[in-house]
C-alpha positions in Angstrom: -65.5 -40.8 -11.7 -67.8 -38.8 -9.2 -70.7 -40.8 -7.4 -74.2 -39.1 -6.0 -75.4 -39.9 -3.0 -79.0 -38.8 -2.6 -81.0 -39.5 1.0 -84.6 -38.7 2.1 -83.4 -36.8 5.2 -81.7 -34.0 6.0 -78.4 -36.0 7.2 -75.7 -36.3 4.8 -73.1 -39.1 5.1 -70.3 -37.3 6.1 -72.5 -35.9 9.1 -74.4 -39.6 10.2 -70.4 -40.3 10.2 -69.3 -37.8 12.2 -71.7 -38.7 14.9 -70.3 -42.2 15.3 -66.5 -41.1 15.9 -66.0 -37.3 15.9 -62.4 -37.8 16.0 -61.9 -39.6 12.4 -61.8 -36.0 10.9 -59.4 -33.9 12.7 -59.0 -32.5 16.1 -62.1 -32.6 18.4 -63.9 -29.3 18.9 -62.2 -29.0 22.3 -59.2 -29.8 21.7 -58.7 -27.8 18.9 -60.0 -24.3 21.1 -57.7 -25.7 24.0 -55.0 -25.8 21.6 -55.2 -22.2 20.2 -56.0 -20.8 23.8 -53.3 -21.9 25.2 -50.5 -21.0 22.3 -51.9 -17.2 23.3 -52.6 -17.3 26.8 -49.0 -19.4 28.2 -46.8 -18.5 25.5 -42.7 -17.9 26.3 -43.4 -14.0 25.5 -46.5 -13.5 27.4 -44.4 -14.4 30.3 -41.1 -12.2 29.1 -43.8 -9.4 29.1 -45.0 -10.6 33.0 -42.0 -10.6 34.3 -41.4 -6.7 34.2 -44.4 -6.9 36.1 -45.3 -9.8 38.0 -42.9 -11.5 40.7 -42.1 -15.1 39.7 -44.1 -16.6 42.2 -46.9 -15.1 40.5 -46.2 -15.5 36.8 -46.0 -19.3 38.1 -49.5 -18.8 39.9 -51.0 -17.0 36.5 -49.7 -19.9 34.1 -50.9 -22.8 37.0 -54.6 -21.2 37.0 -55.0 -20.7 33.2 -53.3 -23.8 32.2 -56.0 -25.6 34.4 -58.8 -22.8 33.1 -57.5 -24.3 29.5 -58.2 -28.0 30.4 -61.2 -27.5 31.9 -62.6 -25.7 29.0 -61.1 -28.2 26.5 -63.2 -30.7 28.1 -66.5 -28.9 28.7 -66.5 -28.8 25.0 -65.8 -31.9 24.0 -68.7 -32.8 26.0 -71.0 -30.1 24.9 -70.0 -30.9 21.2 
């Protein structure tokens, strides 16, 4: 048994819902590009590959700053969106 839902506006209900909790379908925006840039960018064989390169002390510097870079970006999103 399917029901139709017709509205006057442009808003559907799965949308006017979305706007009161975004989080009741699925990751958050944010959270969701945080997620996949940090399985690329501080993943265990990204930092096998540094460390023909990089000194410790730096491969520990590189993951500190883009872990943080990560964060930070996870949240601007989820404000933006």
């Amino acid at each position: 048994m399917t029901t139709q839902v017709t509205t006057q506006s442009s808003v559907t209900p799965l949308t006017a819902l979305r706007s009161f909790h975004p989080g009741w379908f699925g990751a958050v925006m944010g959270t969701a590009l945080a997620f996949m840039m940090a399985v690329v960018g501080v993943s265990f064989p990204e930092t096998i590959l540094l460390r023909r390169v990089l000194k410790p002390q730096l491969i520990a510097l590189f993951i500190g700053i883009v872990t943080v870079a990560i964060i930070i970006t996870g949240y601007l999103f989820n404000l933006v969106l």
